[in-house]
N, CA, C and O atoms as a Tinker XYZ file with bonds, in Angstrom:
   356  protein
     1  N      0.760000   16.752000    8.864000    73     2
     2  CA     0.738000   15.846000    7.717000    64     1     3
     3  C      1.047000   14.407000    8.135000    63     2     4     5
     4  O      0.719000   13.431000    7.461000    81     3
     5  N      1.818000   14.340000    9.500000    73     3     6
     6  CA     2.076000   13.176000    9.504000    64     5     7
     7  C      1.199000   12.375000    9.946000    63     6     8     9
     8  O      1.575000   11.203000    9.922000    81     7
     9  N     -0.349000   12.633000   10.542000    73     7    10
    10  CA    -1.014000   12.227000   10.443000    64     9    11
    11  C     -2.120000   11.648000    9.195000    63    10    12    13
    12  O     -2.839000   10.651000    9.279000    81    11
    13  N     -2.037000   12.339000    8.354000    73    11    14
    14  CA    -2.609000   11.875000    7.506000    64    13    15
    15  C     -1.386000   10.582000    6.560000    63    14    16    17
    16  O     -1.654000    9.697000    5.748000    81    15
    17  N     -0.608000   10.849000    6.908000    73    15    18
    18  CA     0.290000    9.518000    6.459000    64    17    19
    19  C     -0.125000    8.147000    7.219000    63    18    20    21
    20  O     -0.078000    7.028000    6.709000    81    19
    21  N     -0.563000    8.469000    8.610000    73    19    22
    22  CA    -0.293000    7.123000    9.429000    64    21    23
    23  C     -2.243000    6.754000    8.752000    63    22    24    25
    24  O     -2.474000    5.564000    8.538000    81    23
    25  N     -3.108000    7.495000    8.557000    73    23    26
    26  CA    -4.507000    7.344000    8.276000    64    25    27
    27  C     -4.465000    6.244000    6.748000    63    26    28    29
    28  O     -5.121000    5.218000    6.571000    81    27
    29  N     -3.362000    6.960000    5.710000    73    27    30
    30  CA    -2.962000    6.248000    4.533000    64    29    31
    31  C     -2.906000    4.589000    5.000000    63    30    32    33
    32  O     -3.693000    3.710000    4.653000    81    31
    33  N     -1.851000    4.475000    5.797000    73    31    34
    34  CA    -0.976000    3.286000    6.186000    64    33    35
    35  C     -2.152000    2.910000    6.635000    63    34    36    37
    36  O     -2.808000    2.397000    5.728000    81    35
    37  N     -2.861000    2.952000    7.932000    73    35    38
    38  CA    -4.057000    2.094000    8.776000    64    37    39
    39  C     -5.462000    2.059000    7.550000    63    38    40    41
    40  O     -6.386000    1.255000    7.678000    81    39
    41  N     -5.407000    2.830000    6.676000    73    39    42
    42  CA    -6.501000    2.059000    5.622000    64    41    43
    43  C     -5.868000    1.382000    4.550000    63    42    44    45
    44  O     -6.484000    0.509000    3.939000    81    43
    45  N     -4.594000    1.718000    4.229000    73    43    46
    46  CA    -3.985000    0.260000    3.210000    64    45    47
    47  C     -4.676000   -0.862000    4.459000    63    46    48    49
    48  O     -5.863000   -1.182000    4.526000    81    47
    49  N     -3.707000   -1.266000    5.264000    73    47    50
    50  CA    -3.537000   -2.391000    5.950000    64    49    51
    51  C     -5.111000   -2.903000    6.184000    63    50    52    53
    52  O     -5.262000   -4.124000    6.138000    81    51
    53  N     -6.361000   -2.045000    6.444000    73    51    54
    54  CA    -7.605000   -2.148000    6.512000    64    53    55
    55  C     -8.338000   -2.688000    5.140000    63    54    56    57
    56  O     -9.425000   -3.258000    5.051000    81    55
    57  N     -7.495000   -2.365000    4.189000    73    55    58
    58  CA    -8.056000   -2.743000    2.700000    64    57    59
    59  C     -7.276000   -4.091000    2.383000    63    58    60    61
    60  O     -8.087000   -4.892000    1.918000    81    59
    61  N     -6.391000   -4.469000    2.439000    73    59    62
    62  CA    -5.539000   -5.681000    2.749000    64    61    63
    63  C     -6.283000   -6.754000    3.225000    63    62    64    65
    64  O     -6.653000   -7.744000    2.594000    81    63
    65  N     -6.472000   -6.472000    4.403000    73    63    66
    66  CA    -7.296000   -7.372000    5.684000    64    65    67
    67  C     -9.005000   -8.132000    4.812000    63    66    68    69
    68  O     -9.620000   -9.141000    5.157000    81    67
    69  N     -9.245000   -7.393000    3.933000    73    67    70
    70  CA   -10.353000   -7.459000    3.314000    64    69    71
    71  C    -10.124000   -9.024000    2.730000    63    70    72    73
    72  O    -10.738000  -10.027000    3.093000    81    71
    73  N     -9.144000   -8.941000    1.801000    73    71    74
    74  CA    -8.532000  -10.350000    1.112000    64    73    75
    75  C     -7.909000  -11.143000    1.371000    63    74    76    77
    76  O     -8.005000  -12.231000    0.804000    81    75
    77  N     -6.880000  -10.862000    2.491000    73    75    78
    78  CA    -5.598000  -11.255000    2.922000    64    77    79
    79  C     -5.533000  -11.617000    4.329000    63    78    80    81
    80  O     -5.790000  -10.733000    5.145000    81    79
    81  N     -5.204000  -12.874000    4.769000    73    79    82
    82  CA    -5.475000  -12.912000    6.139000    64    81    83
    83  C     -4.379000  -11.821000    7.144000    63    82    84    85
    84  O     -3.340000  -11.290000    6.753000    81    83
    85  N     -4.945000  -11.730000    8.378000    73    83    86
    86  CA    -4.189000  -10.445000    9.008000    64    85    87
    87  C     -3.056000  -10.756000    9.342000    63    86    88    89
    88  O     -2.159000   -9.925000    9.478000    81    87
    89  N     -2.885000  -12.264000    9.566000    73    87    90
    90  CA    -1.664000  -12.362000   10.126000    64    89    91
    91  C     -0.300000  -12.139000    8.954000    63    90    92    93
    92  O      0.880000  -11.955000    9.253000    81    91
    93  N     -0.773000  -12.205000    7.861000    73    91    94
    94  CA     0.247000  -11.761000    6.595000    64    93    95
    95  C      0.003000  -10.283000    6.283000    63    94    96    97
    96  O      0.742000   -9.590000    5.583000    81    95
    97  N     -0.911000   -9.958000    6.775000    73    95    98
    98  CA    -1.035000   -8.582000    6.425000    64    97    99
    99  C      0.065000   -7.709000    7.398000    63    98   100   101
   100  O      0.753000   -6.738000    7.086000    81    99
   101  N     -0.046000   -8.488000    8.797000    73    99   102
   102  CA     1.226000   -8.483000    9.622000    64   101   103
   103  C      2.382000   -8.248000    9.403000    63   102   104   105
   104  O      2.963000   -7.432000   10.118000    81   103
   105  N      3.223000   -9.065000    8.077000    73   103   106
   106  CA     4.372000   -8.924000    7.454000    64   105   107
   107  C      4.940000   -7.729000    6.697000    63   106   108   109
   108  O      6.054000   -7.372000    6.314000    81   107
   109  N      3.873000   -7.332000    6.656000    73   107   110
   110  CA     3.782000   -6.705000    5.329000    64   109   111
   111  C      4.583000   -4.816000    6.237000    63   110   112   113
   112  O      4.334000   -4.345000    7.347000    81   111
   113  N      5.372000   -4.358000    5.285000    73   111   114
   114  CA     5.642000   -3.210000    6.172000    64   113   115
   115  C      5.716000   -2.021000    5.197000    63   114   116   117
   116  O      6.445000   -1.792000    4.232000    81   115
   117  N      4.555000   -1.236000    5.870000    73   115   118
   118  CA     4.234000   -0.033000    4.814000    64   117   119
   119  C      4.476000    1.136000    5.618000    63   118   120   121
   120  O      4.177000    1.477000    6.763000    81   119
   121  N      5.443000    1.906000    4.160000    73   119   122
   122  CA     5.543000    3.341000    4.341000    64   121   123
   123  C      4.979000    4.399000    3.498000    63   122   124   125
   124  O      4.629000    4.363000    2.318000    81   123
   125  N      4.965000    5.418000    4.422000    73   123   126
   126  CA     4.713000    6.407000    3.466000    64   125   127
   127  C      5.843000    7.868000    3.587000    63   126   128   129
   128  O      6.506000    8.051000    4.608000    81   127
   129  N      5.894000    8.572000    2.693000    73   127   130
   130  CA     6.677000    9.709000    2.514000    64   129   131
   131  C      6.144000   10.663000    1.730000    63   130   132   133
   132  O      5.325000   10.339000    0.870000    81   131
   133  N      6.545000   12.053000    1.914000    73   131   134
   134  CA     6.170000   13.420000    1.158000    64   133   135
   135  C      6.825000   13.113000    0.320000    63   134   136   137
   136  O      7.456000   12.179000    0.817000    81   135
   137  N      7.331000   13.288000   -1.169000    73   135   138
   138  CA     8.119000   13.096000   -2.036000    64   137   139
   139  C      7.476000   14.707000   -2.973000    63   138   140   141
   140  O      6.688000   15.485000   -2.435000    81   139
   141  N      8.107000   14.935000   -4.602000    73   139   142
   142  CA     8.463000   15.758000   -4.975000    64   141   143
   143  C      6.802000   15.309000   -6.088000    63   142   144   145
   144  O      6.563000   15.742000   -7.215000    81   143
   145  N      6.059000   14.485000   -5.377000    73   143   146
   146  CA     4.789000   14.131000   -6.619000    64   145   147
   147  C      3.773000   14.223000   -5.747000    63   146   148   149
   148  O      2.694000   14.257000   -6.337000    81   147
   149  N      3.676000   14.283000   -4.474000    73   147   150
   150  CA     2.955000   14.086000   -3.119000    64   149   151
   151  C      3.099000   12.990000   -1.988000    63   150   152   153
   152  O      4.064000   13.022000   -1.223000    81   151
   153  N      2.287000   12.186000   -1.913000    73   151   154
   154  CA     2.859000   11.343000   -1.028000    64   153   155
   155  C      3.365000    9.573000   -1.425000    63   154   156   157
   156  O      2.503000    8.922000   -2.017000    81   155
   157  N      4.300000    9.071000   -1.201000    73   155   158
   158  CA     4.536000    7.908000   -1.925000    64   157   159
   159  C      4.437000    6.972000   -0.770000    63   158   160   161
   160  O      4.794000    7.265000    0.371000    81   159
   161  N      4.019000    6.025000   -1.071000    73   159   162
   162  CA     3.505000    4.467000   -0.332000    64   161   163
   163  C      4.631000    3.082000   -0.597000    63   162   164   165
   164  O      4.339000    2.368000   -1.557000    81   163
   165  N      5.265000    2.888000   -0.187000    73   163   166
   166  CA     5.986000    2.001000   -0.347000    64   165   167
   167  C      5.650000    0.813000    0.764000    63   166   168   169
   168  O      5.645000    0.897000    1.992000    81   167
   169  N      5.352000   -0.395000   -0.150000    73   167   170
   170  CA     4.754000   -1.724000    0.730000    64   169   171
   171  C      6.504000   -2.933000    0.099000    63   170   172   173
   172  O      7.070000   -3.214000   -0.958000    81   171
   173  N      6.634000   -3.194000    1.380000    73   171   174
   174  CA     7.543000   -4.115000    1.117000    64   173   175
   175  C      6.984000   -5.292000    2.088000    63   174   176   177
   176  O      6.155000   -5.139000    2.985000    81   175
   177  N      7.754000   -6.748000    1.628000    73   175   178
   178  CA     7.364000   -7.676000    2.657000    64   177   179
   179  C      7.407000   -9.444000    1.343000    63   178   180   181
   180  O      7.277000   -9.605000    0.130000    81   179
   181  N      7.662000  -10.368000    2.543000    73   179   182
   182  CA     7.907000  -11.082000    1.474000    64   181   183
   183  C      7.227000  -11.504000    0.214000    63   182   184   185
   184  O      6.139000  -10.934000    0.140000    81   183
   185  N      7.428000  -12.196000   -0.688000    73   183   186
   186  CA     7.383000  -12.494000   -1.748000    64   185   187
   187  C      5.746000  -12.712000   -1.982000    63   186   188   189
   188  O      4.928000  -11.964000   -2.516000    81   187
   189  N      5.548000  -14.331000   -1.235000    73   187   190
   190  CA     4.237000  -14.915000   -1.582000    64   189   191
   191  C      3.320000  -14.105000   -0.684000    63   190   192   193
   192  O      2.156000  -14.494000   -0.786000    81   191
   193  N      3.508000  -12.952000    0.289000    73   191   194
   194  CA     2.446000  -11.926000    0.572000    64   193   195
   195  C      2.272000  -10.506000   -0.508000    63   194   196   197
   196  O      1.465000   -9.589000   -0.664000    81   195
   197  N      3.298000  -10.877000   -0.990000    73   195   198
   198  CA     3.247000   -9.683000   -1.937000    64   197   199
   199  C      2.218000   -9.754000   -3.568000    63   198   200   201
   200  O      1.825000   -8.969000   -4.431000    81   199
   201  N      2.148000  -11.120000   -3.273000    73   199   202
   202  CA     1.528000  -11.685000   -4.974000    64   201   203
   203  C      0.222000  -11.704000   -4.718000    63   202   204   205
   204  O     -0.619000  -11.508000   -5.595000    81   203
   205  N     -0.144000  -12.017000   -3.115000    73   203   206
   206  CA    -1.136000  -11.246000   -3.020000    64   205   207
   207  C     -2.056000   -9.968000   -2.951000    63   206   208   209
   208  O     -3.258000   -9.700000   -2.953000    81   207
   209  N     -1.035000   -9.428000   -2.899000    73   207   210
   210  CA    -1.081000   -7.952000   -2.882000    64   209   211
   211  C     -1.387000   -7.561000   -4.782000    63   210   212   213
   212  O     -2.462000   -7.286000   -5.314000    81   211
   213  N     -0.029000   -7.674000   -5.413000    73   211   214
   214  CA    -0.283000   -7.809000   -6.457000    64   213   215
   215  C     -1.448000   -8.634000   -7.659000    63   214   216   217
   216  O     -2.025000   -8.240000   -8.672000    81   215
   217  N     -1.418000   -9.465000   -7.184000    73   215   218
   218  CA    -2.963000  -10.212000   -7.939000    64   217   219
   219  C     -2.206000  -11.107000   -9.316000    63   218   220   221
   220  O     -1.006000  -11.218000   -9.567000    81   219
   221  N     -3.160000  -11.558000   -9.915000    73   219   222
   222  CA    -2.753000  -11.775000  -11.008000    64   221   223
   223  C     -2.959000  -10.948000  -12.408000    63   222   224   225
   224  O     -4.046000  -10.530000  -12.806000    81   223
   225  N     -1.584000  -10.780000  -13.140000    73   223   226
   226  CA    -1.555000   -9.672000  -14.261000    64   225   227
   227  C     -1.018000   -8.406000  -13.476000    63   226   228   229
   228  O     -0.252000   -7.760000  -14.190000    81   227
   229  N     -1.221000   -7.784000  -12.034000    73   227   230
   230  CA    -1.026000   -6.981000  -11.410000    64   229   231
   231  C     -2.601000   -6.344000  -11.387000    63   230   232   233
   232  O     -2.616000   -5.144000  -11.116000    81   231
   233  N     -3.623000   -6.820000  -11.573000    73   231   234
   234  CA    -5.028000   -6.666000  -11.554000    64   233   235
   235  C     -5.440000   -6.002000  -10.480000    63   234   236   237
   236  O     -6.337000   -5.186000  -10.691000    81   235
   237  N     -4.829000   -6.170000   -8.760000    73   235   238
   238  CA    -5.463000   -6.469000   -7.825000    64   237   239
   239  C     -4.364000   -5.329000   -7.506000    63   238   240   241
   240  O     -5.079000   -4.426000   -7.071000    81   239
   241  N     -3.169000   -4.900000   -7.475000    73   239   242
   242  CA    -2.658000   -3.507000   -7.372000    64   241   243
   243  C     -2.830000   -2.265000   -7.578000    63   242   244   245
   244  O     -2.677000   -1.293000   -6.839000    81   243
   245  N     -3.396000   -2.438000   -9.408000    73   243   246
   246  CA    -4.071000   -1.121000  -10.301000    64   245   247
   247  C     -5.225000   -1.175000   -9.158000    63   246   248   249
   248  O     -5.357000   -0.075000   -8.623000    81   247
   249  N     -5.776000   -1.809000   -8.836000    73   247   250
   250  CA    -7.326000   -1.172000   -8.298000    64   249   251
   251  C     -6.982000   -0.819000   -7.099000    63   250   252   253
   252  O     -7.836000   -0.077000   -6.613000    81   251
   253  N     -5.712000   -1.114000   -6.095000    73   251   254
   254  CA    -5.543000   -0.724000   -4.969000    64   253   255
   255  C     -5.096000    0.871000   -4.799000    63   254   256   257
   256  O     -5.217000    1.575000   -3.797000    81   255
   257  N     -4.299000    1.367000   -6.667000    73   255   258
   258  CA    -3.946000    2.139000   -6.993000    64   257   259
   259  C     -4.965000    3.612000   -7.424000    63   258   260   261
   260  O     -4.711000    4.815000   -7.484000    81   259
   261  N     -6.382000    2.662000   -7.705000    73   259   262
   262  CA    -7.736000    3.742000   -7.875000    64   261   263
   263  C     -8.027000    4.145000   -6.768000    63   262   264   265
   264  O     -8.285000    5.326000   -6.537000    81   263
   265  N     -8.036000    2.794000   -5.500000    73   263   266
   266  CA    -8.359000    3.436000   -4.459000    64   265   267
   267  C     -7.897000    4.157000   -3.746000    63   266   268   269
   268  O     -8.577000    4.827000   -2.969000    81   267
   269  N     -6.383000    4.227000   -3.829000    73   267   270
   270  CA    -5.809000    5.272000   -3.240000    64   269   271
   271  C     -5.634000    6.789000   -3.576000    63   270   272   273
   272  O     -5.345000    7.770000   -2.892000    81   271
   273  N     -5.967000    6.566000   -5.107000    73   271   274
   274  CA    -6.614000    8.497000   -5.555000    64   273   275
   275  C     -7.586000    8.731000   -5.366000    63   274   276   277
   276  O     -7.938000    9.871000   -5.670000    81   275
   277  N     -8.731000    7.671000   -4.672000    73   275   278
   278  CA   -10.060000    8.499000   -3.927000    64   277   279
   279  C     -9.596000    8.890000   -2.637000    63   278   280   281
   280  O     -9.994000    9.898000   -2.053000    81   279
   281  N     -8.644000    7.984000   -2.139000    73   279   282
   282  CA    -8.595000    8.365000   -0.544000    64   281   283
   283  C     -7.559000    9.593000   -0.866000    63   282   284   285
   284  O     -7.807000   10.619000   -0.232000    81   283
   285  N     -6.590000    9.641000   -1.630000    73   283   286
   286  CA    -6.051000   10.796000   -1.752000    64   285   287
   287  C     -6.987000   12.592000   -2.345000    63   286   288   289
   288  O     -6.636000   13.754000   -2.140000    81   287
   289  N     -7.999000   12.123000   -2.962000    73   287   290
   290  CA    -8.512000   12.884000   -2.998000    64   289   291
   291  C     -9.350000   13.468000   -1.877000    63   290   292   293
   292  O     -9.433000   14.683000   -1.697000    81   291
   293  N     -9.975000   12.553000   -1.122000    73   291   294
   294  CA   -10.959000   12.553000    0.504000    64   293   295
   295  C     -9.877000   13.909000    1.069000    63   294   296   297
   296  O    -10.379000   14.999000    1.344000    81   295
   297  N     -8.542000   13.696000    1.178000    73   295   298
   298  CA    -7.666000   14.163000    2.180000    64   297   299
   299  C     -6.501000   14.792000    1.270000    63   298   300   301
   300  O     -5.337000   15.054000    1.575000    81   299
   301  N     -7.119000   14.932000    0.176000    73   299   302
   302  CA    -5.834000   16.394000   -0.261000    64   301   303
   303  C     -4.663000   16.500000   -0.886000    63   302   304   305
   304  O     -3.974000   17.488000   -1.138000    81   303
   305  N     -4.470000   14.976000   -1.181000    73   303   306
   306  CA    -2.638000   14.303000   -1.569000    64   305   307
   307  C     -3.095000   13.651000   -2.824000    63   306   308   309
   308  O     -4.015000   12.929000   -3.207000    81   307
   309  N     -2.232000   14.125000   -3.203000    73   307   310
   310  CA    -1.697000   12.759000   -4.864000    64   309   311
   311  C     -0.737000   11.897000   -3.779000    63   310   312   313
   312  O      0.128000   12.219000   -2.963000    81   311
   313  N     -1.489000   10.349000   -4.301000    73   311   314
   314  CA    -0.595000    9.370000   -3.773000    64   313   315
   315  C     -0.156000    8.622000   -4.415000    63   314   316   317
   316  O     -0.938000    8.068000   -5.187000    81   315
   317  N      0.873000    8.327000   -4.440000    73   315   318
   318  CA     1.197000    7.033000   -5.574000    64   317   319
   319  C      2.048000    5.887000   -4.583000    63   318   320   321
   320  O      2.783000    6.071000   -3.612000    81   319
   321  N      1.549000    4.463000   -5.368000    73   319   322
   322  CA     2.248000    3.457000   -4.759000    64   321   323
   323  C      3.597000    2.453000   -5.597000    63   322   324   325
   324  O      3.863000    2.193000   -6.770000    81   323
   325  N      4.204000    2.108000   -4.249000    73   323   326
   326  CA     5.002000    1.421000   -5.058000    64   325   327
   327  C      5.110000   -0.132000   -4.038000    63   326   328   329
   328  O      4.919000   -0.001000   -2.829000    81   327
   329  N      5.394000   -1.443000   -4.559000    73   327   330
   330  CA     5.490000   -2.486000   -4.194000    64   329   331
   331  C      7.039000   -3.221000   -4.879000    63   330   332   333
   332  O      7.580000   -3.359000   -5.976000    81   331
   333  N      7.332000   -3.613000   -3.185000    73   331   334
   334  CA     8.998000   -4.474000   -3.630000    64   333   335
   335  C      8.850000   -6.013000   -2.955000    63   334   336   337
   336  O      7.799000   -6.641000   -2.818000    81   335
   337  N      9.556000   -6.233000   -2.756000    73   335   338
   338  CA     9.943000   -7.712000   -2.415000    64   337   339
   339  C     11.254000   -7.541000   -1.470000    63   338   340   341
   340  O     12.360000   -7.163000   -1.856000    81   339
   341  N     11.045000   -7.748000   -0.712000    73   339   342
   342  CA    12.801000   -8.299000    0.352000    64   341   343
   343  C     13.585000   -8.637000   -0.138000    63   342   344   345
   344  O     13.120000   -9.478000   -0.906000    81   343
   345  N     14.722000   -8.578000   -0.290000    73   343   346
   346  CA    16.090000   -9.208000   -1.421000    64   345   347
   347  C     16.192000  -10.404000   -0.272000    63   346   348   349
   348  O     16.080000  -10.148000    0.927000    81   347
   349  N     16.420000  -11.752000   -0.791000    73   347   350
   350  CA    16.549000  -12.692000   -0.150000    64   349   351
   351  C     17.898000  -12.727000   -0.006000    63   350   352   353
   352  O     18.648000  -12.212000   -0.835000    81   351
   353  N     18.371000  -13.422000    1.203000    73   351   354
   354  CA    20.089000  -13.514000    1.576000    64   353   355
   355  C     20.498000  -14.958000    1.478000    63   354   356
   356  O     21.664000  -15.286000    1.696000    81   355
């Protein structure tokens, strides 16, 4: 399974790269985990890479969120995502 986690992670970051230049896509640090719903995606990383991520309205997340129940479907997992922000110090 833990391969199909790292396949998750290298096509987020591949779907990212699409909009987002790589070197912020760079920042960006994504996990994934088995959890008690299937597999959960957690993208953290700073702020103004994250709004890209998010979009405006959160527009540009929901659809990152369709695409990840096709790819979860391709390969067998309910995936769900979640997006944070770094607590600044």
């Amino acid at each position: 399974m833990s391969e199909k986690l790292e396949e998750i992670k290298n096509r987020l970051r591949k779907l990212f790269s699409l909009w987002i230049d790589e070197a912020k896509v760079n920042q960006l640090d994504i996990s994934a985990k088995i959890d008690e719903r299937g597999v959960l995606v957690e993208i953290n990383g700073p702020q103004e890479v994250l709004a890209l991520v998010i979009g405006r309205k959160g527009q540009t997340v929901n659809a990152v969120r369709q695409i990840l129940k096709s790819i979860g479907g391709a390969i067998g997992a309910a995936i769900s995502l979640k997006v944070q922000t770094r607590s600044s110090k």
